[in-house]
N, C-alpha and C positions, 0 to 999 in steps of 0.2 A: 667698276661700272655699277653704277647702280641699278637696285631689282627690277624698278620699272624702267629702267632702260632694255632691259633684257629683256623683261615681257613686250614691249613694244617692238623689238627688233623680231623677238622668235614671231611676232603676228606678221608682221610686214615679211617676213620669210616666208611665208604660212600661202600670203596673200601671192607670191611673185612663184612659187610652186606652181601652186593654183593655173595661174595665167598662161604660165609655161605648160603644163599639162594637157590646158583646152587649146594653145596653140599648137601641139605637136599629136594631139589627137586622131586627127585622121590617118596618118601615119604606124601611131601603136595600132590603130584598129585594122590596116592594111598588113601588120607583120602578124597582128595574131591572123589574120583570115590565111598568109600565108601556112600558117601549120597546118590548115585545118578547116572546118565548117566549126562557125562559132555562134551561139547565140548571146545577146547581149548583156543576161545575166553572168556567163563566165567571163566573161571584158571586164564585167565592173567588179568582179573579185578578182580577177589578174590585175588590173589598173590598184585595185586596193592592196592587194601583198605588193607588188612593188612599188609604187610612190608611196601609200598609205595616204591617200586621197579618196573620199569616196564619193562618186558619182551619182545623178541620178540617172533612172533609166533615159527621162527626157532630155537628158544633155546627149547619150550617147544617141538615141533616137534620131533626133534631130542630124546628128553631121552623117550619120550610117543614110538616112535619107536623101540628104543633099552628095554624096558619094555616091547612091545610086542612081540618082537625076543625073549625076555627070560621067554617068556610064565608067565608073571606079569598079564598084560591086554590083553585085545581082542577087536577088533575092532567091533562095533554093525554094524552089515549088514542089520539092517534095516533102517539107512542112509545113504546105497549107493548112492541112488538117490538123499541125500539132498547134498544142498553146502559145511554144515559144516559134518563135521566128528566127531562121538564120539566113547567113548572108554566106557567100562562096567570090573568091575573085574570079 
């Protein structure tokens, strides 16, 4: 095979990772809230040591939002006052 073949496969790898991550996302974000109250800086270093994808905060934002419009999660109101924000199932 040749080298740019490789590099264009590992991209298009790279890319269907990717896909598949932001598809099963709400999902990782329901097992991590099951350990635990989570805020979404620890998601996006958990998401990061295991896929090694890194996220932004708006991406998780966004579905942690829509998860709790659709009555999935609930926001802990006992970190209104902190910086970060967590969610509890």
């Amino acid at each position: 095979m040749f080298p740019m073949e490789k590099e264009k496969m590992a991209k298009n790898l790279a890319k269907i990772n990717y896909v598949v991550l932001k598809a099963l996302l709400p999902y990782i974000i329901l097992a991590k809230l099951q350990e635990g109250q989570a805020t979404v800086p620890t998601i996006i270093l958990e998401i990061h040591k295991k896929f090694e994808i890194m996220l932004s905060p708006g991406t998780l934002y966004g579905v942690i939002y829509s998860m709790e419009r659709k009555g999935y999660v609930k926001r802990n109101e006992a970190s209104i006052f902190s910086c970060r924000k967590s969610w509890i199932t």
